[in-house]
C-alpha positions in Angstrom: 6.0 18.1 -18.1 8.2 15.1 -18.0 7.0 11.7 -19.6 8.4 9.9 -16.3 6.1 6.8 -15.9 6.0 5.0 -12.6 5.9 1.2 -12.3 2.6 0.9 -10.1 3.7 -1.2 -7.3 2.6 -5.0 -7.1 0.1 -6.0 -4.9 2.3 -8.1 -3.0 4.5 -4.7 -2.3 2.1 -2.8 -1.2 0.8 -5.6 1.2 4.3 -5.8 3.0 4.6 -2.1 3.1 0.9 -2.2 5.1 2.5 -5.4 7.3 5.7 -3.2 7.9 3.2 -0.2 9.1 1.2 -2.7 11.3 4.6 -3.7 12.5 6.3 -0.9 13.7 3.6 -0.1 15.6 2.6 -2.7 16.9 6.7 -3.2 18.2 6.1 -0.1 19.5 2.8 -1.2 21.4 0.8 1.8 20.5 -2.2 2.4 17.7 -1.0 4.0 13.9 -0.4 7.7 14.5 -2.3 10.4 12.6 0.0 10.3 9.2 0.2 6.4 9.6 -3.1 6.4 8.8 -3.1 8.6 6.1 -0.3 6.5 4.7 -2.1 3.2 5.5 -5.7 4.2 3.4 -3.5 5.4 0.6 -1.8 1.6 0.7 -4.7 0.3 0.9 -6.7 2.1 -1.9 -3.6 1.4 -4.2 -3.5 -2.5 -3.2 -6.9 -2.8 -3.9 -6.3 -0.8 -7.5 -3.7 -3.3 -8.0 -5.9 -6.5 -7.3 -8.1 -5.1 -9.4 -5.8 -4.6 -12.3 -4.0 -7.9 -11.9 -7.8 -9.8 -11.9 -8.8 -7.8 -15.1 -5.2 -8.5 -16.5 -6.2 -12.5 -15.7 -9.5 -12.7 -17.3 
C-alpha cells in the first residue's frame, strides 16, 4: 500500500469547485445532471468536514 497522503482540500476550494458546478450549469441554463449531483453531495459532505476541522483546529 503506498504511504501517499493527500492534502484535504481547504474549505474555501471546495466552495469554488461547488460555485464552478453551479456555474456551468447554470451557463448552460439547465439543472445539475445525474453525476453533477453525485459530485456536488460529495463537495459538499467534504466542505462541511473541512469547516468542521478548521473550527476544532481554532478552539
Amino acid at each position: 500500500m503506498s504511504d501517499h497522503h493527500r492534502e484535504t482540500p481547504s474549505p474555501e476550494a471546495l466552495n469554488d469547485a461547488i460555485r464552478t458546478l453551479w456555474a456551468r450549469a447554470g451557463e448552460q441554463s439547465r439543472s445539475l445532471t445525474t453525476d453533477e449531483q453525485r459530485i456536488y453531495q460529495v463537495l459538499v459532505a467534504a466542505w462541511a468536514e473541512a469547516k468542521d476541522a478548521e473550527q476544532e483546529l481554532a478552539a
